[in-house]
C-alpha positions as CSV (number, residue, x, y, z in Angstrom):
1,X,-72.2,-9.1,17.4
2,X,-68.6,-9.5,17.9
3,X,-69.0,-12.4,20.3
4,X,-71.2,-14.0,17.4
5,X,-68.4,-13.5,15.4
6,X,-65.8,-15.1,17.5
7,X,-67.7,-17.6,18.4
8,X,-68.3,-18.5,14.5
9,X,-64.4,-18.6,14.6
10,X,-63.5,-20.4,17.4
11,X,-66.1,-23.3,15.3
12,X,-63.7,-22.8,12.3
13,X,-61.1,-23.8,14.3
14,X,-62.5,-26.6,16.0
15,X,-63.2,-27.4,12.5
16,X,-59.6,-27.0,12.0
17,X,-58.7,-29.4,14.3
18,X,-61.1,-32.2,13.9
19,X,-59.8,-31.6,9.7
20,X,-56.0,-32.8,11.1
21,X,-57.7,-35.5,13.4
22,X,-59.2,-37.6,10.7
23,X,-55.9,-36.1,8.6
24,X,-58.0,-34.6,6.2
25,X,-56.2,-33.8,2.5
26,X,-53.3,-30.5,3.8
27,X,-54.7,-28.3,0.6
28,X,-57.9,-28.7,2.1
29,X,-56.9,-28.2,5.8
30,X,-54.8,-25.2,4.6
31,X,-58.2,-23.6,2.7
32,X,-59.8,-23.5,5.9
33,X,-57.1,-21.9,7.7
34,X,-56.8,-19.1,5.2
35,X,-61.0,-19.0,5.7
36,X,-60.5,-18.8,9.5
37,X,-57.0,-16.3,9.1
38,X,-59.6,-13.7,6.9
39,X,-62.2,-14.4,9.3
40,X,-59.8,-12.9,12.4
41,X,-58.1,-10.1,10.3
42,X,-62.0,-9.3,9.4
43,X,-62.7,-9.0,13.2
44,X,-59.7,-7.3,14.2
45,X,-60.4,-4.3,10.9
46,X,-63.9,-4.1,13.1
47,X,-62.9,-3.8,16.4
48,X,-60.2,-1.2,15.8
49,X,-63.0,0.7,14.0
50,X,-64.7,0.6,16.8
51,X,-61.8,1.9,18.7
52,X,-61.3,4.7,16.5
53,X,-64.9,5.7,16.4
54,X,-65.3,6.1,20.0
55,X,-62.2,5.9,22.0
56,X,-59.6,7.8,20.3
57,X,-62.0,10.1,18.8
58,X,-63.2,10.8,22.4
59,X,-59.5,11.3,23.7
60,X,-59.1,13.4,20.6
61,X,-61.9,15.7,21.7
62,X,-60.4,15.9,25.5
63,X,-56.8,16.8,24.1
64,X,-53.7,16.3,25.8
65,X,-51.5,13.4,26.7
66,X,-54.6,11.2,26.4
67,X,-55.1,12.1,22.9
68,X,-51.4,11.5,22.8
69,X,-51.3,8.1,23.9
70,X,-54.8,6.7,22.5
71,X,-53.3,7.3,19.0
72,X,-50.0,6.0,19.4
73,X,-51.7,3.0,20.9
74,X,-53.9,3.0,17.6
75,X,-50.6,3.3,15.3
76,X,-49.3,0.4,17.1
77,X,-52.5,-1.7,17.0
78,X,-52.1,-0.6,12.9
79,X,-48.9,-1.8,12.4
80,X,-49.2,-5.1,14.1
81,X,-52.4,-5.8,11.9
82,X,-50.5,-4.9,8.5
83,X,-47.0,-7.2,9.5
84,X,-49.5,-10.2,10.3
């Protein structure tokens, strides 16, 4: 599923690019880029579920400087995906 989803994206931007090619209208170029920006910040929300659901909840479990590190890794991963 994520695959499909990147793949999907990496179309959008293709699309992207063939817009600026035949130098489509900008308003219309910069539509799609918004389009293509949600469609990433959609994928990244999913995969760092993902991450929490099994990887940090795992190291959780175990305890210990895992735990420690998994969710500071995960704060990190957070706070890059609210300042972009």
């Amino acid at each position: 599923a994520q695959l499909k989803r990147l793949r999907r994206i990496e179309g959008q931007i293709r699309g992207l690019q063939r817009m600026v090619d035949h130098d489509e209208y900008c308003i219309d170029v910069l539509t799609q880029v918004s389009a293509a920006t949600r469609a990433l910040q959609a994928f990244s929300l999913d995969l760092l579920e993902g991450h929490m659901a099994s990887c940090v909840v795992d190291a959780a479990a175990r305890g210990g400087a895992e735990a420690e590190e998994k969710i500071r890794e995960a704060n990190q991963a957070i706070a890059r995906l609210v300042r972009s």
